[in-house]
C-alpha positions, 0 to 999 in steps of 0.5 A: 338459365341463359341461353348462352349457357345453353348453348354452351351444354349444348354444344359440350353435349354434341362434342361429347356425342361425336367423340363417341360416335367417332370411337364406336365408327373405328376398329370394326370388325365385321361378322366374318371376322374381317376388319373394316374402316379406321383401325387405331391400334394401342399398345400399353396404351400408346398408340402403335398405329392407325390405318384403313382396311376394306374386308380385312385387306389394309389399304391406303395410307398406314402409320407406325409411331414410336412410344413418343408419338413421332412417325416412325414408318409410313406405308401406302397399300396398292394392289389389294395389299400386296404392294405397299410403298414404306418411309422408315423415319429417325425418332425426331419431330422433324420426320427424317427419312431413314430408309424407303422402299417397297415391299410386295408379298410383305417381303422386300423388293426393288431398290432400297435406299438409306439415308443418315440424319443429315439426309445424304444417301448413305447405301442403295439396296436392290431386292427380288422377293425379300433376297439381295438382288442386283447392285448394292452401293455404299455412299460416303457421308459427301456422297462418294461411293465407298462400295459397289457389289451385285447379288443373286438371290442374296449371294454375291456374285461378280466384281466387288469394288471398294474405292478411298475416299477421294474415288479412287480404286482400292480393291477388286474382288471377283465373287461366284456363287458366293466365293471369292474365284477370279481377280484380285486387285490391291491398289496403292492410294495414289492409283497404282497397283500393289498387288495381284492375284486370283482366286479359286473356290476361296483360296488362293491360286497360282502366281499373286504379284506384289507391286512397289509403288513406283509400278515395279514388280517387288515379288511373285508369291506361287500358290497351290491349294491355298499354300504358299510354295516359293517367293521369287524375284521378278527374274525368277529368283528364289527369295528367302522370307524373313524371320518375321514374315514366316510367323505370320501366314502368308495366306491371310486373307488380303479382304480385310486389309486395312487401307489405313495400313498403306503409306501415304 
């Protein structure tokens, strides 16, 4: 036999030898149950994810996959496992961030950000263990704010404000503990203001203005309760609603109204 050959066996014999010992230096668990060194975990025998662990604490860099091998999230342990700084990746051989920020306690804190598939900002999230907490903001697809609230302990709580496409405002709503009490404010696209009112626990209250686009005052609706008792002119008149109005409820809810409604 040729030396060449046995340096061929040879070396297929050390490949062969390595590959075992490398599979045998992985997923250890110790004799008090705790898992040590690399850990490559398998689900129906497609790999699900591989990481470090020190006496069954994850540390260091860990990644998930999807079925197909990609990457789909990506988490670096800090602090004894309790911090772990996390990339949410799209299903795509190019590694697109998703979504990123961190968790502490295995719940969600600190600021979130979500990205679409072209990489623009698309919603910033603020958390305090796991719940909403602080300002959260929509992004339009060119980077314009859509949205901006703020939350405590997940409940929103004071301004929400709603923008068109092109910044300007669209809508005001005041939030306290999670209902809408205090200002309401619907604007025309060009900016000026087409109706007013407010709030209290969730119903609306007292004296709402409607505007027409030139800034004049078209309507005054007087509420109690919730109800509707009169509509009047600026002058206090008394208005008599149109057939058509009275069979819609004067008391729907103006935060779903559709800007698309309002003419241009």
């Amino acid at each position: 036999m040729s030396s060449r050959r046995l340096e061929n066996i040879s070396f297929i014999i050390l490949l062969n030898i390595l590959m075992i010992f490398s599979v045998s230096a992985q997923n250890i668990v110790d004799e008090n149950g705790k898992k040590q060194g690399k850990w490559v975990k398998y689900k129906n025998s497609i790999k699900f994810y591989e990481g470090q662990f020190l006496d069954g604490v994850p540390i260091g860099e860990f990644k998930y996959f999807y079925p197909n091998g990609h990457i789909k999230i990506q988490t670096k342990f800090a602090d004894n496992g309790r911090i772990n700084r996390t990339k949410i990746f799209f299903d795509s051989y190019e590694e697109k961030v998703q979504a990123e920020g961190n968790y502490f306690d295995k719940k969600k804190d600190s600021t979130w950000n979500y990205y679409n598939d072209a990489g623009n900002l698309i919603m910033m999230e603020n958390y305090k263990n796991g719940l909403k907490h602080g300002k959260f903001i929509v992004f339009s697809n060119n980077g314009q704010v859509n949205l901006v609230e703020y939350y405590e302990n997940d409940t929103i709580s004071g301004e929400s404000l709603e923008y068109f496409d092109d910044g300007k405002e669209f809508r005001l709503i005041t939030y306290e503990h999670g209902k809408r009490t205090g200002a309401f404010k619907l604007f025309y696209p060009e900016g000026s203001l087409l109706l007013e009112g407010n709030y209290l626990q969730d119903i609306r209250d007292s004296i709402w203005t409607t505007y027409t686009e030139t800034g004049d005052i078209e309507f005054l609706d007087y509420y109690a309760d919730g109800l509707l008792q009169k509509r009047t002119d600026k002058d206090g008149n008394e208005l008599k609603l149109k057939q058509e109005e009275e069979m819609v409820p004067l008391n729907v809810d103006p935060s779903v109204f559709d800007p698309s409604a309002i003419k241009r």
